[in-house]
N, C-alpha and C positions, 0 to 999 in steps of 0.2 A: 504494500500500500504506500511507503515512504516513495517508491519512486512516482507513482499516480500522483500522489501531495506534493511532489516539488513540481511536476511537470506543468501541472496546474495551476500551482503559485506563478511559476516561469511565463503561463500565457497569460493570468493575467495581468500580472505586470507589464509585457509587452500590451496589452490591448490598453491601459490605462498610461503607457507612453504613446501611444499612436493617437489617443482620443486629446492626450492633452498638445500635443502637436497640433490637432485637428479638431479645433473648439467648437465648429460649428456641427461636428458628429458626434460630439459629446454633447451638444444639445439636443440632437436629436435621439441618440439613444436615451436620455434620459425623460424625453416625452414618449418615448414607447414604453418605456418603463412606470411611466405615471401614467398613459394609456389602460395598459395591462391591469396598473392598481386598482386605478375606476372602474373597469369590469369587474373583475374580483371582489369589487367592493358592492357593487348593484348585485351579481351574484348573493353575496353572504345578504346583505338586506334581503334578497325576493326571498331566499330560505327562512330564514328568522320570520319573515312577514307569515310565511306559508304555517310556521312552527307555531305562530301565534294564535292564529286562527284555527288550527287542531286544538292546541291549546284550551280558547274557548268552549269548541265545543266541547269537549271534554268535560270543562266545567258547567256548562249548561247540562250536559245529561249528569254529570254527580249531581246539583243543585236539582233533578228532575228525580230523583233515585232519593236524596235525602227527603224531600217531600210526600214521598212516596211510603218509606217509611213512618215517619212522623204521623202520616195519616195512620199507620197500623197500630203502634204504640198507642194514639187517641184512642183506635176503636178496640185495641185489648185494654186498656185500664177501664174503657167503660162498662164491658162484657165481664169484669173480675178477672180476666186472664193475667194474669203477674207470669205467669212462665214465659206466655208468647211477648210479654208487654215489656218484660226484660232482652226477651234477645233479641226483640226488633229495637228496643233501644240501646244496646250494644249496637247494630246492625246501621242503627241511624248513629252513630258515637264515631262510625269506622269509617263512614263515610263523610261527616263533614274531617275527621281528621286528613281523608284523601282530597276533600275538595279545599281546604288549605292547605297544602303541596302544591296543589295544582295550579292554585291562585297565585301563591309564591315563583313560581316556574315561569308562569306567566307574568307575572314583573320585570322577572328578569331577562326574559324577551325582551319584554319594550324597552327597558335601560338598552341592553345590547345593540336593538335596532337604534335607541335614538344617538349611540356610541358610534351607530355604523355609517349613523347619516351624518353624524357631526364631521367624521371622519371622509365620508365623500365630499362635504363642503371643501375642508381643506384641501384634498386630492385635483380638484376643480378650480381652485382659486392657483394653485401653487402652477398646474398644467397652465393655465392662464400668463402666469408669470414666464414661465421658462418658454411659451408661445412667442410671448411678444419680444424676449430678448432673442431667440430663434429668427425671426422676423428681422429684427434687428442687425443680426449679424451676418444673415443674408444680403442684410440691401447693403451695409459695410462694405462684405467682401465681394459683390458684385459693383459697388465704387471701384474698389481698389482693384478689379480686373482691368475695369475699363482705362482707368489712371491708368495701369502700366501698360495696356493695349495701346496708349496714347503717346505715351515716352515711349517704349520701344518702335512704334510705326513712325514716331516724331522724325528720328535721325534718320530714316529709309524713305522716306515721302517727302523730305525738304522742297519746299516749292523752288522751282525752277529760274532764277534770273535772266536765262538764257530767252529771247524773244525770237523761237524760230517763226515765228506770224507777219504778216507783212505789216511793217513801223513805213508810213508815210514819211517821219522826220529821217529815218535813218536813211531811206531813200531818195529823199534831197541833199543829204547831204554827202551820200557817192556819188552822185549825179555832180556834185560841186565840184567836191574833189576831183573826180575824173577830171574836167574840164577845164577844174588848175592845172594838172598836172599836163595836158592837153597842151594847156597854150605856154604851160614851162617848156614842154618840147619842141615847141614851135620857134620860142624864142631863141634856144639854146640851139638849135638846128641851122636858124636863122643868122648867126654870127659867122 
């Protein structure tokens, strides 16, 4: 097993260097991660909710079963029955003892569920949080693409000085020249 426990140690240390290199997939694992919770989390509430409502009923048929007795207890004490009138009231004794369990169990349900919703609140606000800095860190590092998409094409794309297009002015003034140079031959010919 010592070699499993190191190997495992080993990746995930690698994986906790690669994410902090890589902060914008350390944010998103870690909203899968709060993803994941918030299911898990509406899971356990829908159970607890469902446990609840067994629960209930539960206690609705004991509280239909204690009545039930209680009514037999009335009609043996009335009839002189002390035999049957004692162990239906044991019988009714054993039953609200179950229908307080039951009651208790069912409290702590709804503590638990309102433990599980409190608990989804925060799961939802924090998901919230790490959304927006997510968000955030995207529109960053898609700045910071574009910035160095902008310096690096900067030096490669330099606008051009060079006027290969036809310059009217540059054209009067070969045309000038020429025609100095023209009548400098003329004259120098000319001698």
């Amino acid at each position: 097993m010592g070699l499993f426990d190191d190997l495992s140690r080993f990746l995930e240390n690698r994986l906790e260097e690669f994410l902090r290199s890589n902060p914008h997939l350390e944010l998103e694992a870690l909203l899968e991660q709060l993803r994941e919770q918030e299911e898990d989390t509406l899971k356990l509430i829908a159970d607890l909710q469902l446990q609840e409502k067994r629960s209930q009923e539960e206690i609705l048929s004991t509280a239909q079963e204690i009545q039930k007795w209680h009514i037999r207890v009335q009609k043996a004490k009335a009839n002189n029955r002390q035999d049957l009138a004692a162990a239906a009231g044991e019988r009714e004794a054993a039953l609200l003892r179950q229908g307080n369990q039951l009651w208790g169990h069912m409290q702590g349900l709804k503590e638990r569920i309102s433990q599980a919703q409190d608990l989804l609140k925060k799961i939802q606000q924090r998901r919230q949080e790490v959304q927006a800095k997510a968000t955030e860190a995207q529109t960053a590092r898609a700045k910071a693409q574009a910035q160095q998409r902008l310096e690096t094409s900067g030096w490669w794309n330099q606008p051009q000085t060079d006027y290969s297009g036809y310059d009217p002015l540059e054209e009067k003034f070969r045309r000038w020249e020429t025609e100095a140079e023209l009548e400098q031959m003329k004259r120098n010919m000319g001698k």
